[in-house]
N, C-alpha and C positions, 0 to 999 in steps of 0.2 A: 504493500500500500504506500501513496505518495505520506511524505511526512506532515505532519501539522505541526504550522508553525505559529507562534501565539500572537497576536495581534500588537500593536502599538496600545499601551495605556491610555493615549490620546483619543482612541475608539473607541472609549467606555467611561464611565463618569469620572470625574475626575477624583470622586472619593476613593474608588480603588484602586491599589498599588500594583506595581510592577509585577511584585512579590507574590501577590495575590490574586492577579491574573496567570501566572505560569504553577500557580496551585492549582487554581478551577482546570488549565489546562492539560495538566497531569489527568485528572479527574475525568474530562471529557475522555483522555485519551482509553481509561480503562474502561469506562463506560463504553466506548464506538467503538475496543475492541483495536485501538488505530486506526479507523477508518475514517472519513472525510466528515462524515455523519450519525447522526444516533437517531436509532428506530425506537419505536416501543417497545418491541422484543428485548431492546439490549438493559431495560430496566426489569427483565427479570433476573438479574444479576444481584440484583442488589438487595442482603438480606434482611438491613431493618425494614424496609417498603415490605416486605413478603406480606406480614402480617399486619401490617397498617389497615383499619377498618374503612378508611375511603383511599386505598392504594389506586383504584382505578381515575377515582378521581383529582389527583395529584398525577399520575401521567398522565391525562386527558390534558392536564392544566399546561403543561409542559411542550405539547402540540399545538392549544390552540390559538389561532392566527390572530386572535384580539390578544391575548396577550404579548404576541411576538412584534406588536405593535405593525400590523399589516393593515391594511385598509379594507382586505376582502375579509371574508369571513369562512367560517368550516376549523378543519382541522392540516396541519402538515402532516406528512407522509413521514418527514425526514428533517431533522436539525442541526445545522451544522452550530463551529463552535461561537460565532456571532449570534445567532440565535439564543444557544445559551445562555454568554453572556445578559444579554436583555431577558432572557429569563431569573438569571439570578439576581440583576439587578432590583430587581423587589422586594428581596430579601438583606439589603444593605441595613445598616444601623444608622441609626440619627447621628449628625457632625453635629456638633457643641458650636458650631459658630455660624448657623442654619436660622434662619428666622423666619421671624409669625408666620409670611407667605410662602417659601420653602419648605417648612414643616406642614402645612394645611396641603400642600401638593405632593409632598411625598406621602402623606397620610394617604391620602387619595389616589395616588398607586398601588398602595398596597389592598386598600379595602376594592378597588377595580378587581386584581387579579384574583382575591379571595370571592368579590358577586361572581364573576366566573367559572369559578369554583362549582358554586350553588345553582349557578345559569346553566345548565349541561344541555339544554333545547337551544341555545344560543337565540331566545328568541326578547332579552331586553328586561325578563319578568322572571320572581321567583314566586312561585305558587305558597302559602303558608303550609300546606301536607308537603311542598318538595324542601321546604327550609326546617320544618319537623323530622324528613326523614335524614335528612342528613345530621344534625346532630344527635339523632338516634344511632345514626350509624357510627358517629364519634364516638359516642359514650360506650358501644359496645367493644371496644377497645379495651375496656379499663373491667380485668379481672376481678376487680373486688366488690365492682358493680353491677348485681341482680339487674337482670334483665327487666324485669317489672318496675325497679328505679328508675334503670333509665329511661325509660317510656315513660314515665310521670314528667320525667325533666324534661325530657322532650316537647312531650304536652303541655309543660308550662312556657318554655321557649316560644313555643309556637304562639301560644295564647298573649305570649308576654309582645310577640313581632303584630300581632293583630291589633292592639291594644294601639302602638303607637302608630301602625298604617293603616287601618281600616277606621281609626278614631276618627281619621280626619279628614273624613269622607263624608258627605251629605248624606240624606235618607236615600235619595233617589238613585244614588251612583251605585253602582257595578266595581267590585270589588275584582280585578283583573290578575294581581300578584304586587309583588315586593319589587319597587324600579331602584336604581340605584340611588335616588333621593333619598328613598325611605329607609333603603339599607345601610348608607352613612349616618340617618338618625337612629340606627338601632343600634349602632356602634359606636354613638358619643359616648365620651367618659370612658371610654373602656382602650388599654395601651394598646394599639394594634401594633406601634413602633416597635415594640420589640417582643411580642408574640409571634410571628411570621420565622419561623425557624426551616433549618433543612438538614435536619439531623442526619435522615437517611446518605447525605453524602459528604457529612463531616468535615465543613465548611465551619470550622472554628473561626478563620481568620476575616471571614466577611458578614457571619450571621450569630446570631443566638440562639447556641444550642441548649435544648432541657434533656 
């Protein structure tokens, strides 16, 4: 296979280092195997993902073309390691010398690529049962938590995302899904800055791992 060679730092934000570009590109390279590209297949390599409870839905996120800041829409076939990059770029940490309007816009990359996440119709709207089930399907992740729990928390989640978007809604309107207005208002007060981790590929030096 031709070799990959890692980009100019210049092509990437300026928060990230040298150092820290030729890590993610080590990373790419084991992940594509060396190859020019990474497929979906090449993430069944990777063992923390195996049993992640929305695993499908973190590679979906990884493909698709709103995230890879495209214009069309659907999924990619294939990633090359500029793609990634903008993919991992979501995952960066707050710079300390980053202000009010800087932080309000990176905030808002990250909760973009997490409605995503949620959006898996790519059609603009999250349904209150499809943002139920997915934190249903978070919660079932966590061994110590009875099933029947989680479905309550679930059901409160859910009830608690209706509360704030279907509140404020007239008698007459039609209740369509959760648009990403509402979904930034369901995530005030809450750090999304440095919740957005990416354990599965041990990106210590750009992310916040738990």
């Amino acid at each position: 296979p031709r070799e990959l060679t890692p980009p100019s730092p210049l092509s990437f934000p300026s928060t990230v280092t040298s150092e820290q570009i030729e890590h993610l590109h080590r990373r790419f390279k084991q992940l594509s195997r060396d190859q020019l590209t990474i497929r979906k297949e090449n993430f069944d390599s990777i063992p923390d993902l195996e049993f992640n409870p929305i695993r499908g839905k973190i590679v979906h996120a990884f493909f698709d073309k709103r995230n890879l800041r495209q214009e069309s829409d659907g999924l990619a076939d294939e990633i090359n390691f500029e793609d990634f990059l903008t993919i991992m770029s979501y995952f960066r940490p707050i710079e300390m010398n980053m202000d009010e309007e800087q932080l309000d816009r990176f905030r808002k990359e990250k909760l973009k690529f997490l409605f995503h996440m949620y959006d898996s119709d790519h059609d603009g709207k999250i349904t209150l049962q499809e943002y139920r089930n997915v934190v249903e399907e978070l919660l079932s992740g966590n061994p110590h938590l009875e099933k029947e729990s989680a479905r309550s928390i679930a059901d409160g989640a859910m009830m608690e995302a209706a509360s704030i978007c279907v509140g404020q809604m007239g008698p007459d309107q039609v209740y369509e899904g959760i648009t990403f207005e509402d979904f930034l208002k369901m995530w005030q007060g809450i750090d999304i800055e440095t919740k957005m981790h990416v354990r599965f590929l041990n990106m210590d030096t750009i992310a916040h791992c738990y």
